[in-house]
Every structure is written in C-alpha cells, then in structure tokens.
C-alpha positions, 0 to 999 in steps of 0.5 A: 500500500502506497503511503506518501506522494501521489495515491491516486493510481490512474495517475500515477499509470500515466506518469510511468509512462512519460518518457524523456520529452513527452508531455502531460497535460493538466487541465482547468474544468471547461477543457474540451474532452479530447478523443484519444488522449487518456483522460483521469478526471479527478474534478470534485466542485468549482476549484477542487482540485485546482491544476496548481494543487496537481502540479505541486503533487506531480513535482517530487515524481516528475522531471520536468524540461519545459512548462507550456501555458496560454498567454491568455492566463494573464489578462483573463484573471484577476492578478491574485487568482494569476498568482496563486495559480503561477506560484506552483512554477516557480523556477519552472522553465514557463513558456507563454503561447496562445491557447490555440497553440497550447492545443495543438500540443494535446493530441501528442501528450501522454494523458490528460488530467482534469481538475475543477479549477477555474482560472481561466485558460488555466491549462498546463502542458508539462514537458519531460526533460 
C-alpha cells in the first residue's frame, strides 16, 4: 500500500509512462474532452482540485524540461487568482503561447488530467526533460 506522494493510481499509470520529452497535460474544468488522449478526471466542485494543487503533487515524481501555458492566463484573471495559480512554477522553465497553440500540443501528450479549477485558460502542458 502506497503511503506518501501521489495515491491516486490512474495517475500515477500515466506518469510511468512519460518518457524523456513527452508531455502531460493538466487541465482547468471547461477543457474540451479530447478523443484519444487518456483522460483521469479527478474534478470534485468549482476549484477542487485546482491544476496548481496537481502540479505541486506531480513535482517530487516528475522531471520536468519545459512548462507550456496560454498567454491568455494573464489578462483573463484577476492578478491574485494569476498568482496563486503561477506560484506552483516557480523556477519552472514557463513558456507563454496562445491557447490555440497550447492545443495543438494535446493530441501528442501522454494523458490528460482534469481538475475543477477555474482560472481561466488555466491549462498546463508539462514537458519531460
């Protein structure tokens, strides 16, 4: 029986398989589903889990080379909302691209996994180093 770190074994599935470049996305509540990427929904109510929340649980068992978001994050929210949701990158390699851009990514990645949160364009696709 698992005792610390991430417990939830959907995802810990998708993380065993994330090679070297791959990608994950982790996701806000109104993302479209996505026919053909694995999706774990651990959405509960409005901002439960928040993809800040996942990623800070992702962190310790994931290595991660480069972190993708929508530009739109920045002007869609209010600046506390922005900065709660931007804390869990800290030191993170973060590169801003439109929200048309960051979905292009998603067909190529491991999973997905869906969050209640509503930061809007709050969408993150993580990258293996």
């Amino acid at each position: 029986m698992l005792r610390t770190g991430i417990l939830n074994p959907a995802v810990l599935s998708l993380l065993a398989r994330v090679r070297h470049t791959n990608t994950l996305v982790i996701a806000d509540r109104g993302f479209p589903a996505w026919p053909g990427v694995e999706t774990v929904d651990l959405s509960v109510i409005d901002d439960l889990p928040t993809v800040a929340q996942i990623l800070t649980a992702l962190r310790p068992n994931f290595v991660l080379g480069a972190v993708f978001a929508a530009e739109e994050v920045k002007t869609a929210n209010p600046p506390e909302k922005l900065a709660r949701h931007l804390a869990a990158l800290d030191g993170l390699p973060l590169h801003f691209e439109s929200h048309l851009e960051l979905k292009r990514r998603v067909p190529a990645a491991i999973g997905l996994i869906r969050t209640g949160d509503t930061t809007q364009y709050g969408n993150l696709v993580l990258q293996s180093a």
